[in-house]
C-alpha positions in Angstrom: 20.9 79.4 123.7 19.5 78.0 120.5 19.5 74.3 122.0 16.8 76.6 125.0 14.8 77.7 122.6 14.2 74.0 120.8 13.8 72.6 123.9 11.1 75.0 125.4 9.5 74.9 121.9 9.5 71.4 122.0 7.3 71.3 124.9 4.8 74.2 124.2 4.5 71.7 120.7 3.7 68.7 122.6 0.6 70.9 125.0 -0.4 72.4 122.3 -1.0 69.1 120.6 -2.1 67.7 123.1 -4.9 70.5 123.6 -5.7 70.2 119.7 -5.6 65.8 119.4 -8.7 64.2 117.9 -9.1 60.3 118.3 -8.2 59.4 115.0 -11.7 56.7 114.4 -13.9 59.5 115.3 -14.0 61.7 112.0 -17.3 62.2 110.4 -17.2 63.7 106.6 -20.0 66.6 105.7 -20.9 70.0 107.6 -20.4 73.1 106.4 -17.7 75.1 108.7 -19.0 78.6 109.3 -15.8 81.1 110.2 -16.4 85.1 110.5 -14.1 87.2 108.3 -12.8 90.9 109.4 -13.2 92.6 105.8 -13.4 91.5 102.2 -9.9 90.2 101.0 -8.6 92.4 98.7 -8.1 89.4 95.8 -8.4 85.6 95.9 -4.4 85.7 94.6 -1.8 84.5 97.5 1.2 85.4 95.4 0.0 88.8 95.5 -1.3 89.6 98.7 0.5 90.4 101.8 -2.0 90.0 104.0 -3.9 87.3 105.6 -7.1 88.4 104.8 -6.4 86.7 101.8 -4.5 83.8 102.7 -6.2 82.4 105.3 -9.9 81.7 103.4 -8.0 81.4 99.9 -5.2 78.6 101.3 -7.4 75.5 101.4 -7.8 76.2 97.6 -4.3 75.5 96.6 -1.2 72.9 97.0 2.2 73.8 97.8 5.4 71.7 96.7 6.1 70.9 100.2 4.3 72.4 103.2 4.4 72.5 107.6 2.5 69.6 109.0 -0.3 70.7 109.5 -1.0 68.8 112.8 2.3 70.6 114.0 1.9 74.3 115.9 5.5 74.7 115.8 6.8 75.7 111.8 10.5 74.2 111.4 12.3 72.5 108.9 11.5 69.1 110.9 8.1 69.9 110.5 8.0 69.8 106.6 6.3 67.5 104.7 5.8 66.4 101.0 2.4 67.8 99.0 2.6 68.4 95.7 6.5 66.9 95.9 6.6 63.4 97.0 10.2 64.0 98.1 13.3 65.8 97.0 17.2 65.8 97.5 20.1 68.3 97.2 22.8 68.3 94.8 26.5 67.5 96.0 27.1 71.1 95.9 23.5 72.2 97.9 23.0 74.4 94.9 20.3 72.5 93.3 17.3 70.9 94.9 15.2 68.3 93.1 11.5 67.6 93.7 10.0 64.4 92.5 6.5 65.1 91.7 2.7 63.8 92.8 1.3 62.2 89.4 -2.5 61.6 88.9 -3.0 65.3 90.4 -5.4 67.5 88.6 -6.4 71.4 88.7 -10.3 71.9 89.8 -11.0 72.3 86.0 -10.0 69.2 85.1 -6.3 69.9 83.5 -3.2 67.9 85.1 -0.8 69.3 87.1 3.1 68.9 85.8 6.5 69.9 86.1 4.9 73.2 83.9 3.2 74.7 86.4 6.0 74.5 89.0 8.6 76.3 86.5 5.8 78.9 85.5 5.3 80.0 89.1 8.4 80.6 90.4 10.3 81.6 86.9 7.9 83.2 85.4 5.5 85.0 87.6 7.6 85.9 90.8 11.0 86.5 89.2 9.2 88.1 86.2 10.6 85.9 83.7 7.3 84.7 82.1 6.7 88.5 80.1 3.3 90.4 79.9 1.0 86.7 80.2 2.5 85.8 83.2 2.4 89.2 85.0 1.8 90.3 88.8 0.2 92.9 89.4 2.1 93.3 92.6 5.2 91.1 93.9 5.4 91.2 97.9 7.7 87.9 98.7 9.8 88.5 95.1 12.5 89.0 97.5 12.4 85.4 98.9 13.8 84.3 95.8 16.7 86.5 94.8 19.0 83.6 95.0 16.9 81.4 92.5 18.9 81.3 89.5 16.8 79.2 87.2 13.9 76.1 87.3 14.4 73.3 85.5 11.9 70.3 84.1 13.0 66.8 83.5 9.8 65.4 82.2 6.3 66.1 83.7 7.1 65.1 87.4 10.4 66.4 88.3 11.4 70.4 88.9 14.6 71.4 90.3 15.1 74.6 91.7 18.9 75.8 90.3 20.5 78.3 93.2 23.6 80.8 92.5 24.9 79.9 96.5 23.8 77.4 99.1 20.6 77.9 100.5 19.3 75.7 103.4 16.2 77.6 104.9 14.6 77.8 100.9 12.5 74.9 102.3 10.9 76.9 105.1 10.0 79.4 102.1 8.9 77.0 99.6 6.4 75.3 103.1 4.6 78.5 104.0 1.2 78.6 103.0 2.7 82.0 100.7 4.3 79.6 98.6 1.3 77.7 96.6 1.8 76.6 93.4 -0.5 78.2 90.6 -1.9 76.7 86.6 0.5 77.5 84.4 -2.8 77.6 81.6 -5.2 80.1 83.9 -4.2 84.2 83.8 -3.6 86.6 87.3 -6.1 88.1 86.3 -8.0 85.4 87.2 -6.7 83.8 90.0 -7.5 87.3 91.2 -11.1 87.2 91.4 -11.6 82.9 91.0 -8.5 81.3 91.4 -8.0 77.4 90.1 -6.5 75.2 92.8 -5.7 71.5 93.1 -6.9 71.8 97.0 -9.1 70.0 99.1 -11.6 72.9 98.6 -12.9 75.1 95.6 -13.5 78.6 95.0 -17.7 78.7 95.2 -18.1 82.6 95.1 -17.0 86.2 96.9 -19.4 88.8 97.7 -18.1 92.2 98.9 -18.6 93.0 102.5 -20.8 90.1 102.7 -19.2 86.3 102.4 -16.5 84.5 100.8 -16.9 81.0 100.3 -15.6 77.5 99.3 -17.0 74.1 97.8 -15.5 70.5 98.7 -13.3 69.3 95.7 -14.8 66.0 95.6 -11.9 64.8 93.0 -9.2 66.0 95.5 -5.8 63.7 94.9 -6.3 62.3 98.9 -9.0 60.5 98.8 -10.6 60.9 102.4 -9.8 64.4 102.4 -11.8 66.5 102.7 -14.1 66.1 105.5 -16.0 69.3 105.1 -18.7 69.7 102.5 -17.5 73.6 102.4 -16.5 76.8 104.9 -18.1 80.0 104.7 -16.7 83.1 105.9 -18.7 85.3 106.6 -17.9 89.3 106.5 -18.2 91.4 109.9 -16.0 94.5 109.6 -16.7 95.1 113.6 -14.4 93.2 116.0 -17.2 93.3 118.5 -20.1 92.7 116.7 -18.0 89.9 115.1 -16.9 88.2 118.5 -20.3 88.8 120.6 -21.5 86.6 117.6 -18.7 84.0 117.8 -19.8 83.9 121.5 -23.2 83.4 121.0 -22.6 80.2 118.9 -23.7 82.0 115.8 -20.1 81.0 114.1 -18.0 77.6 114.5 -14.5 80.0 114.1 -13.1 83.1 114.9 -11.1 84.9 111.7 -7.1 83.8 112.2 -5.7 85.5 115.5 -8.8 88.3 115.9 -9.2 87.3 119.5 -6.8 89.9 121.6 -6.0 89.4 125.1 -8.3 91.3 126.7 -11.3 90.1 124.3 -10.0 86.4 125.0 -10.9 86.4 129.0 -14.8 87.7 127.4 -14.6 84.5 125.5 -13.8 82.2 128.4 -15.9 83.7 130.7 -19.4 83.9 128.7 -18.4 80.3 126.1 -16.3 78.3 128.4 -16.7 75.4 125.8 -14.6 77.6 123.5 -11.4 76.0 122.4 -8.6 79.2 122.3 -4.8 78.5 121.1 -2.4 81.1 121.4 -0.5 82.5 119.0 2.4 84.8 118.2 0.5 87.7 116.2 2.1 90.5 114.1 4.8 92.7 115.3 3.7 96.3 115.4 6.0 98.8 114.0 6.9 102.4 112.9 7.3 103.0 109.5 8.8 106.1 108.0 9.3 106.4 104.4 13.0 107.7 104.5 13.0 109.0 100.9 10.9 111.8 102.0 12.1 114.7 103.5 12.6 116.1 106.4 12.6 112.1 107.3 15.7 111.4 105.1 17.4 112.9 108.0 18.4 110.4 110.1 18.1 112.1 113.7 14.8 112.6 113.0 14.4 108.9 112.5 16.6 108.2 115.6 14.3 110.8 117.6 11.6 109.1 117.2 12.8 105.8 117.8 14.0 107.3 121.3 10.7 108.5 122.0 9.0 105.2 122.1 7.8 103.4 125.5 7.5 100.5 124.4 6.7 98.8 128.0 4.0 101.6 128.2 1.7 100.7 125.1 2.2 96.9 125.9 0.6 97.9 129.6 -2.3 99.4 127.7 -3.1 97.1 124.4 -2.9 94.1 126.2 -2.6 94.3 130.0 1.2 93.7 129.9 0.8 89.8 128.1 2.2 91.4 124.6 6.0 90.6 124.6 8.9 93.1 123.5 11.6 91.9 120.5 13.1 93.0 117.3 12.3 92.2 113.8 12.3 88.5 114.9 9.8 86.8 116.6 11.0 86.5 119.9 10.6 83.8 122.3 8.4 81.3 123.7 6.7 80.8 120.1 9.6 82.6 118.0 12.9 80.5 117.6 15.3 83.1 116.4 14.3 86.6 118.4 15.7 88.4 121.1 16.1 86.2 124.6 15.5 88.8 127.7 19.7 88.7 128.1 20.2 89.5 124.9 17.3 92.6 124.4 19.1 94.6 127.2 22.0 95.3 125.0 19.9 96.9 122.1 19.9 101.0 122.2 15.7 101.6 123.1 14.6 98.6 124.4 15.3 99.7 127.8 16.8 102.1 130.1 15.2 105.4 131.7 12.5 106.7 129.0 12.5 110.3 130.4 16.4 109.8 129.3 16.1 108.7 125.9 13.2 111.2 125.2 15.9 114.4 126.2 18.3 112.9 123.7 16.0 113.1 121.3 14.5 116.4 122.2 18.3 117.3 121.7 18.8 115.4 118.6 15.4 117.2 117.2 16.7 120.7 118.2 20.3 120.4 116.9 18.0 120.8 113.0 15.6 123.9 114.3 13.0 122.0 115.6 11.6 122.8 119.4 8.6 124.1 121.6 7.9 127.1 119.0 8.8 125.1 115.9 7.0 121.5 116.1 7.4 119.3 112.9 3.2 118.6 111.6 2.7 115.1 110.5 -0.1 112.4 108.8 0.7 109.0 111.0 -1.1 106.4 108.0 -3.1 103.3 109.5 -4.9 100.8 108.2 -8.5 101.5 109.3 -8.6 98.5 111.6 -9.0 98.7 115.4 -5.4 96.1 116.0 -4.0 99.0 114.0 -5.5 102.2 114.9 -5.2 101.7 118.6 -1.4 101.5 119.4 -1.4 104.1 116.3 -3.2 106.7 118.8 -0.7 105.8 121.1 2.5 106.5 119.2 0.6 109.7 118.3 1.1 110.6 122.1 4.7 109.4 122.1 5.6 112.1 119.3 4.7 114.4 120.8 7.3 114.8 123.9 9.8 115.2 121.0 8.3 118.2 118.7 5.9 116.3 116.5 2.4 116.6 116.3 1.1 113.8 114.3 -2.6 113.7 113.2 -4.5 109.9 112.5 -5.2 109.4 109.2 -7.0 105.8 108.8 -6.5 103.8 104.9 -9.4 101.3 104.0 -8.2 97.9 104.6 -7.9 96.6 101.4 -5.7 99.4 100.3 -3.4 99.5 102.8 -0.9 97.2 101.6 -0.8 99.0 98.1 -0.2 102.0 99.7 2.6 101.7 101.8 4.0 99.3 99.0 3.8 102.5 96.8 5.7 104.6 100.0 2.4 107.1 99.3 2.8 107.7 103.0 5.1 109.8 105.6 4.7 108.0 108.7 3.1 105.0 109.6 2.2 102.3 112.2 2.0 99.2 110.8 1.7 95.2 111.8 3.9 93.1 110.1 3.7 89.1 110.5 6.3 87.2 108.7 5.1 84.2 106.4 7.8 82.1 107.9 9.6 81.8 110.8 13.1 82.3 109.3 15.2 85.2 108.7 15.6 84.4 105.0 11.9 85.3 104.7 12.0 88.2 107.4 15.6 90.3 106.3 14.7 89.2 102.3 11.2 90.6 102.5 11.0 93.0 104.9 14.5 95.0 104.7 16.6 93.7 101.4 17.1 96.5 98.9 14.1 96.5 96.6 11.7 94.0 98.0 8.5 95.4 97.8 7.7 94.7 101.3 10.5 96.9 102.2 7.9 99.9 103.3 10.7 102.3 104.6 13.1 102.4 101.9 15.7 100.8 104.2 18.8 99.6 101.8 22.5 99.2 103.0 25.1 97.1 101.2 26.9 96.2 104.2 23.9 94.6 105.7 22.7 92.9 102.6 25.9 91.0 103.4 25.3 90.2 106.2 21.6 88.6 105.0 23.4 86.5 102.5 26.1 85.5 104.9 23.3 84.1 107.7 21.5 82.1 104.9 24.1 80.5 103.4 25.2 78.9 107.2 24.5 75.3 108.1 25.6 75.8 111.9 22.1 77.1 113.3 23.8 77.6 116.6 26.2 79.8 115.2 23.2 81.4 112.4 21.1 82.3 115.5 23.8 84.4 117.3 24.5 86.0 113.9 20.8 86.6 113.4 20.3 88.5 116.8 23.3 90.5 115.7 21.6 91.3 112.5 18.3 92.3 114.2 20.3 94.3 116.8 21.6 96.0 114.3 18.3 96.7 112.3 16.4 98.2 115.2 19.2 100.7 116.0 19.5 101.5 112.6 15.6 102.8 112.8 15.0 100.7 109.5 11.4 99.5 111.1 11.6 99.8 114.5 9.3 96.9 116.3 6.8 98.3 119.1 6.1 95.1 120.1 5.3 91.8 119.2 0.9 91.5 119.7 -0.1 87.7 121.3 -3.3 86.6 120.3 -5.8 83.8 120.2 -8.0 81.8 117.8 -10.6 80.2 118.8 -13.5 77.8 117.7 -16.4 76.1 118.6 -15.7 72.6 120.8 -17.7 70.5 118.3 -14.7 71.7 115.5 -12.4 68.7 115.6 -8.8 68.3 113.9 -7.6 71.9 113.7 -3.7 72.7 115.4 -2.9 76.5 115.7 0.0 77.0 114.2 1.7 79.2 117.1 4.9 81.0 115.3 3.3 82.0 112.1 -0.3 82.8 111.5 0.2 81.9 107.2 0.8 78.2 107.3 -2.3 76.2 109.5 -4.9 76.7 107.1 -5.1 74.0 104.5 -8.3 72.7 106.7 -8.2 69.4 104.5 -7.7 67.6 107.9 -10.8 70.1 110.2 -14.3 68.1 110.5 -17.5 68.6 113.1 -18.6 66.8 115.6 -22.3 67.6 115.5 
């Protein structure tokens, strides 16, 4: 099964390359690339941010250790390369891995960049072991590194990352465009509002609702990079307004995966000369905050799982192209989520709906509730259209089991803080993973105490489970595991997945050396490599 999936990924990798290759003479250095944004990101600080409003302008400003190839659509650990790390090695035991690091690199105010700044990043500010200078203010992928028992410096250019248990898939973590590495010498407060890189591009200025934009760092450590003299994003909180002027040739790129299915065939058809990759978007889920009653009460929980027709709102949002799966992204793009075999055996995914619906009207009136007692609820969305829409649809689907749920719509910046805080009863949510792994997925998404762990979801025996799939070398034998895992998570209600969206970015044809990066939307936007033919 797993051996399918490479194999069919394989092949989307080498068409999508295809569609994406540049002839390698033909770059031209200067332009300034012109994207539209969908809102103003709520801080310039990747660590802190679990969204990629943030991520995608803000990711050309930094370095990781290691990171995807960026002329790679497919994210693996085959497609990782060095960046700040020239290389690095495991120890006999795979419990500690050693980078060797870049020398001659410095931050874009002129300090160097050392062993310091590695150890401060991951040891101080996302394990918390730095005290009140090297603080978060919030902490979404903490989680990804629970099994990091210590950093290490020997001299200015080697790290090494000490683990309490083998750890494979840490690379995948350490690649994702969510893993930069941050000055040891500059505050988060600042990397907040003007954060200090050693990228190919420099943090120019940020104006609210308006633009967010970025200089060429002409003293970047690769020499021909980069070929762009600067990008500006420019703010359009209206998808249509925002497209109709991507259309019109009024911007050279569309803001990372904003282009659904149906508003992709408008693209075509009025700019054929469009390029348009696509891409696995964000799975949309329920969330319930299980710590607050009545929904600590599991049949509720399982009720409204039941209720869902799933098949239904992918008909609607996206003419049937959006694809059904668990917490995992599922396949062509996604390596480790449910096959079509496998999906029939999980409790909701399919099977008669009007049948699942009369358990749960049972399961709802075995506690009181019924016709003449309906359970009133606030279904919290972010006040975005990718969100509000199948939000007004899962309205509908509570219904048919007693509850009346009523739209309430969170400004977009604050929507991540909010459901972080669990200052919410219900939800609908979209949730994209950083990294194609289940490391990053289980850890962040449903380990006891991550912050990204919206619903409260915490059980020992599956925390096991987590651990036991990370620490496995087999991946054959880790992907069966994993589906047993996600299996497991939807019919448990932790977060259960609606469906997985597919959507499309797209630029202008005279935008040269840019790969879509198909199973996660946080890792193709370094841009040091993107130039204009024009």
């Amino acid at each position: 099964m797993y051996g399918k999936k490479l194999a069919v990924l394989a092949a989307l990798s080498l068409f999508t390359a295809a569609l994406g290759a540049n002839v390698a003479y033909a770059q031209k250095h200067g332009g300034i690339l012109k994207p539209y944004h969908r809102g103003t990101p709520p801080s310039g600080s990747i660590h802190e941010e679990a969204t990629n409003s943030t991520l995608t302008p803000y990711m050309p400003v930094m370095n990781n250790l290691i990171m995807y190839d960026q002329s790679k659509p497919i994210n693996s650990l085959d497609t990782i390369v060095p960046d700040l790390a020239t290389s690095w090695s495991w120890s006999a035991d795979n419990k500690d891995l050693t980078f060797k690091l870049r020398k001659g690199v410095k931050w874009h105010d002129g300090k160097p960049f050392t062993s310091a700044d590695v150890k401060c990043t991951w040891w101080d500010l996302l394990l918390g072991n730095g005290g009140r200078k090297y603080k978060l203010r919030k902490n979404p992928r903490k989680a990804w590194y629970k099994n990091l028992a210590g950093v290490t410096t020997n001299g200015d250019h080697e790290v090494t990352f000490n683990l309490k248990r083998p750890q494979p898939a840490i690379l995948t973590l350490l690649a994702s465009g969510y893993s930069p590495v941050y000055p040891c010498h500059v505050s988060p407060k600042k990397m907040r509002t003007h954060p200090i890189g050693t990228g190919p591009f420099k943090f120019a200025s940020l104006k609210q609702n308006e633009s967010v934009k970025f200089t060429k760092n002409k003293d970047y450590w690769k020499k021909d990079r980069p070929y762009l003299d600067g990008i500006e994003h420019t703010i359009i909180k209206s998808r249509s307004t925002r497209v109709l002027a991507f259309i019109a040739g009024k911007f050279d790129m569309v803001f990372n995966a904003d282009v659904t299915v149906p508003l992709h065939a408008d693209v075509k058809s009025q700019n054929p000369s469009a390029v348009c990759e696509r891409v696995m978007g964000a799975s949309i889920n329920l969330i319930v905050n299980q710590a607050k009653p009545p929904f600590d009460n599991a049949k509720i929980r399982k009720a409204m799982v039941l209720t869902l027709d799933r098949k239904s709102v992918i008909d609607i949002i996206s003419k049937g192209e959006n694809l059904m799966g668990g917490a995992m992204s599922p396949p062509p793009q996604g390596v480790w989520g449910f096959t079509p075999e496998f999906i029939k055996t999980v409790a909701g995914f399919g099977g008669d709906v009007k049948a699942n619906r009369a358990e749960a009207r049972k399961l709802m009136e075995s506690i009181g509730y019924g016709p003449n007692n309906r359970l009133k609820v606030e279904v919290s969305t972010r006040n975005i259209a990718t969100y509000r829409d199948p939000a007004v649809l899962l309205i509908d689907h509570l219904k048919e089991v007693y509850i009346d749920g009523t739209l309430k719509t969170i400004e977009t910046s604050n929507w991540h803080a909010t459901v972080a805080k669990k200052d919410y009863m219900v939800g609908l949510n979209a949730t994209a993973v950083g990294v194609d792994d289940p490391d990053a997925n289980f850890y962040e998404n449903y380990s006891c105490g991550s912050q990204r762990n919206y619903t409260g979801y915490c059980k020992p025996e599956m925390e096991k489970l987590f651990e036991k799939q990370s620490m496995m070398t087999d991946q054959k034998a880790r992907a069966q595991l994993v589906l047993e895992i996600d299996k497991k998570l939807q019919e448990d209600a932790a977060r259960p997945i609606i469906m997985h969206n597919q959507s499309y970015n797209c630029w202008q044809s005279h935008v040269k050396g840019y790969v879509s990066h198909v199973n996660s939307l946080y890792n193709g936007w370094r841009m040091e490599d993107v130039w204009m033919d024009k």
